[in-house]
N, C-alpha and C positions, 0 to 999 in steps of 0.2 A: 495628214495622218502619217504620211512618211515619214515627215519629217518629224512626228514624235517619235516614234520609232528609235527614227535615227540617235533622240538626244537622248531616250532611256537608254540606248544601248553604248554608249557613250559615258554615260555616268557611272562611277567607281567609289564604292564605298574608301576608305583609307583603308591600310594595311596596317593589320597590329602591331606593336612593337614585340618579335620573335626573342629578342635579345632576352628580354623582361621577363616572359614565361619563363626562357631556359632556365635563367637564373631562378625563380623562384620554384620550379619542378626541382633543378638542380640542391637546394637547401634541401627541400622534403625528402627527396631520395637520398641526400647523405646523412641527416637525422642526428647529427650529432649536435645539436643544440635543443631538438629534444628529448627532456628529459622521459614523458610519456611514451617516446615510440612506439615500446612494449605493446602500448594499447593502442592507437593507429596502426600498427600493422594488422593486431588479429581483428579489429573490427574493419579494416578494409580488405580481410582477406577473409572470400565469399565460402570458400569449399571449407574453411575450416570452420566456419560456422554452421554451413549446412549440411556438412556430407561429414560422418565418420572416418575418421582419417586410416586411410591403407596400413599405415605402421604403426602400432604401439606408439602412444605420444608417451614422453616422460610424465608418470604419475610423481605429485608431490607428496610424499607418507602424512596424513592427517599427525601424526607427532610431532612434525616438522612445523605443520600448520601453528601447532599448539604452543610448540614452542617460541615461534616467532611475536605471538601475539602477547605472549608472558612479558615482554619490554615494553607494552601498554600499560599502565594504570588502571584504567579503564576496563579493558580487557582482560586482566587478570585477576581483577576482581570479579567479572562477570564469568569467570571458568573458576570459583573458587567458592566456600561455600555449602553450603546447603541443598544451594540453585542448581548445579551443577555436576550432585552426586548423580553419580551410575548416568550419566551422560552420554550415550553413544554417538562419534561422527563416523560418519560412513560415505562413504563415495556411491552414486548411481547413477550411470550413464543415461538413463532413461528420464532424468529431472532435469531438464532445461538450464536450471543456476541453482536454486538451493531450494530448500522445504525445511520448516520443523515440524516435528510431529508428536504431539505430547503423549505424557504417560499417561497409558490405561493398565487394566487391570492385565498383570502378564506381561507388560512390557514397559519396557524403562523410554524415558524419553530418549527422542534420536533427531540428525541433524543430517541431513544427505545436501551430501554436492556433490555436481557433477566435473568427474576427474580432465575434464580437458578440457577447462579452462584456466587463463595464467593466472600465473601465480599469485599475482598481485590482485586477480580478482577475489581467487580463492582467500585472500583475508579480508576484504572485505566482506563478503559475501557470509563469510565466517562470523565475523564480528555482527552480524543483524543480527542472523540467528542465532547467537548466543544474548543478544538483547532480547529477541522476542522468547529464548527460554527462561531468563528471568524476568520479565514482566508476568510468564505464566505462575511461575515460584510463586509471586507475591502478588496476584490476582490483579494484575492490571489485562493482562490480554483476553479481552474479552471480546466474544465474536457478534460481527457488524448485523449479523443478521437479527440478532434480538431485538434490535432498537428498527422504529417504523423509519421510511422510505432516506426522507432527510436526514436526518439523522444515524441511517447508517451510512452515508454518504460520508459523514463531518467522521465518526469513529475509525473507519475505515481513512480514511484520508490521515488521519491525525496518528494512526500506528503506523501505517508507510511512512510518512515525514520523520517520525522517533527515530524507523532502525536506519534509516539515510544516515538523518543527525551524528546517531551513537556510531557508525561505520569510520563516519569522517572524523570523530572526534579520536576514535580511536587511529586511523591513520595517520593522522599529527602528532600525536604522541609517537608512535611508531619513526618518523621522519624526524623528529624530535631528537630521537635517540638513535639515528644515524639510519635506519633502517626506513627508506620511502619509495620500496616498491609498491603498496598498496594507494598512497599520497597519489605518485606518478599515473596510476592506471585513473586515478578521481580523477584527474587533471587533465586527463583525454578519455575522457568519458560525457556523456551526456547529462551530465549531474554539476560537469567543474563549473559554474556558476556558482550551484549551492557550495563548492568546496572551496571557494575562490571568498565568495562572502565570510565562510568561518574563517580563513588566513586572514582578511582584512582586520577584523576583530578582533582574532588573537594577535597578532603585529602590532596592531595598535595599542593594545591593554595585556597584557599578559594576564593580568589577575581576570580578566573575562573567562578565559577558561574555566575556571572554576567558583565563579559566581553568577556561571548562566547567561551573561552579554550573546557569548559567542555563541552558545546551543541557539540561542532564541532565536538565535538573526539567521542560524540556517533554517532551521524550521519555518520561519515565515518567507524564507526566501522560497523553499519548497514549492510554495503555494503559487505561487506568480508562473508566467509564463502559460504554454496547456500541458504540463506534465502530469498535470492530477487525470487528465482526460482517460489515459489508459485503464487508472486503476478505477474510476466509476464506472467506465465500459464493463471489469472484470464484474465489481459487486452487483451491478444491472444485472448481467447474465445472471448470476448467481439466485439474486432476485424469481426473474423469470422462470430458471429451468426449476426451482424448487419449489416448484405449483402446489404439489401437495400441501407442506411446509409452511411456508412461508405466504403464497398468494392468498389460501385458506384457512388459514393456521385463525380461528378463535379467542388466543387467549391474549390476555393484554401485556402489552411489550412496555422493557423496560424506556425510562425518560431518559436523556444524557443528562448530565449533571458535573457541577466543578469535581466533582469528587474526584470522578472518571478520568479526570484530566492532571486532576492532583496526584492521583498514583500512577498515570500514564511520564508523568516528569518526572519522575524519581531517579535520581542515578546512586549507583555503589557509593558514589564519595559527588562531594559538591552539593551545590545548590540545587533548589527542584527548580529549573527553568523554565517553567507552567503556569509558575505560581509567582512570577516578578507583577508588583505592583504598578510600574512603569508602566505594562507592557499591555496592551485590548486584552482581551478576555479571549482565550481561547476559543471560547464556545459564537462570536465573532461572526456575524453572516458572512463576513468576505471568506473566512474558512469554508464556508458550506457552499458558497454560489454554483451554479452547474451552469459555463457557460456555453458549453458545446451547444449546440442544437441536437442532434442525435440523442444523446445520455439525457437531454431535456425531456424531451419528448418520450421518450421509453417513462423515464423516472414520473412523468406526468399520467402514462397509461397505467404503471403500476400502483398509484395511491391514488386513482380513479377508480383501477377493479377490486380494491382495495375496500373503496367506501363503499360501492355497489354493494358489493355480496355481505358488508357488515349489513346494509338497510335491508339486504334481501333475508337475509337471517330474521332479523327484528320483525320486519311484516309474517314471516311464516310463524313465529312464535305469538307472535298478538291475535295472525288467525284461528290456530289451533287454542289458544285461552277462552276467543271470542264462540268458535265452537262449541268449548266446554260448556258454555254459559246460555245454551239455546235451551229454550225449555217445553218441554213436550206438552203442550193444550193437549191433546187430546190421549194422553193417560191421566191427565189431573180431568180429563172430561168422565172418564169411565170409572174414576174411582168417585168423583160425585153424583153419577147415577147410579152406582153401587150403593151409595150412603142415604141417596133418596127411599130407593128398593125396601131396605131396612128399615127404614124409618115407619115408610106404609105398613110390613108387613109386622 
């Protein structure tokens, strides 16, 4: 026994090569090769993400925003328009990255983002919600919850993937035209995959940009990996806490349909890249799949209590019918010895 002892204590794993790390901490710390640093620094720097910062951060003037985005194509179509009157952006600390909020009665539609984040986010973040204010213009944005269990899963999934699409499309343009802070911050982001597939695309064909190659390939690229995981987490919730609504809501919901998808791919200019004949059909089970286990099983409890209480509806109205339909012997018994009575007398 000692002498095992002895020989595990004896034994030494190797020693790493120190040289190696330095050198490769050494690159990351000097950063001059990359181009995204911008966004590796603020997403690996914890308090500025978490904690409101002690000092005034520099705000960038929403006109500044506005104007930068005006050297997009894309983008400048999407601020121009019909879509885009009485358009309010606003800054609000208290929204996490961005919100749209359409118009109601009294109020003009508005676009809030919050003021301390970079720059580079800020146009993108910009550029969705100016895609999800025009899809509202021209009746594509249409909310997930109308459509039953699956199927708000695939709507909801398929209007997240657009404003990515339209953000990056628009950041290339942007970059395009000498202008790739927005590019940069994609590009060390948790998304540069999807951003990395639409450069390939465009690189390779330039006319894909604007015949839909490239949008398509980000969009389906979207779909891959668990990134969709978050946002059927968010519509689940949504699902659940809106019991009234939604778990009991009665009336019949609408189907998804190519339509939905045909106006979901509409851009200002170009092609409708929804609508390539090459390309599966949208509407696609691999689009809808739910592979998580969690978002499974929720999503299976919801169009279970779902079917429950439609059946439980159905049996209480057949009973109360079945009710109506009872018939009283014994008032047709007293009006025929009433009839007898008469007869005798």
């Amino acid at each position: 026994m000692a002498n095992d002892v002895d020989k595990d204590s004896d034994f030494k794993l190797p020693k790493p090569d120190k040289r190696r790390f330095r050198h490769t901490a050494g690159r990351l710390r000097d950063g001059k090769h990359l181009s995204h640093r911008a966004s590796l620094d603020w997403r690996l720097d914890q308090r500025t993400v978490c904690d409101k910062p002690e000092s005034p951060a520099t705000i960038v003037p929403t006109e500044e925003l506005r104007a930068s985005l005006m050297q997009s194509r894309t983008a400048e179509e999407l601020m121009s328009g019909a879509a885009a009157e009485n358009l309010n952006i606003v800054y609000d600390a208290q929204v996490p990255a961005s919100q749209f909020y359409p118009p109601r009665e009294g109020r003009a539609a508005t676009i809030t983002l919050n003021p301390f984040r970079p720059r580079g986010d800020l146009l993108n973040m910009l550029a969705r919600e100016l895609r999800r204010n025009w899809q509202h213009f021209h009746g594509a944005l249409v909310n997930p919850m109308d459509y039953e269990p699956d199927e708000a899963i695939l709507v909801n999934r398929a209007q997240q993937a657009d404003v990515l699409m339209v953000s990056i499309k628009v950041a290339w343009e942007l970059k395009l035209g000498g202008n790739s802070e927005a590019w940069d911050f994609l590009v060390g982001s948790p998304m540069s995959d999807v951003s990395r597939t639409f450069e390939i695309k465009a690189q390779t064909d330039f006319r894909s940009l604007n015949n839909g190659e490239a949008s398509r390939a980000a969009y389906d690229k979207f779909f891959e990996d668990s990134r969709t995981k978050i946002h059927d987490k968010r519509i689940i919730h949504q699902m659940l806490l809106d019991e009234a609504g939604y778990m009991k809501s009665q009336k019949e919901r609408s189907r998804v349909s190519m339509d939905l998808f045909q106006r979901l791919g509409e851009l200002p200019h170009g092609r409708n890249y929804l609508s390539m004949s090459a390309q599966r059909t949208p509407m696609d089970t691999c689009y809808a799949t739910v592979e998580d286990r969690s978002n499974a099983n929720f999503l299976w409890f919801i169009k279970f209590e779902r079917s429950f209480q439609e059946k439980e509806r159905q049996m209480i109205e057949e009973s109360v019918k079945l009710s109506a339909e009872v018939v009283d012997f014994a008032r047709f018994a007293n009006a025929a010895r009433r009839g007898g009575n008469a007869e005798q007398a």
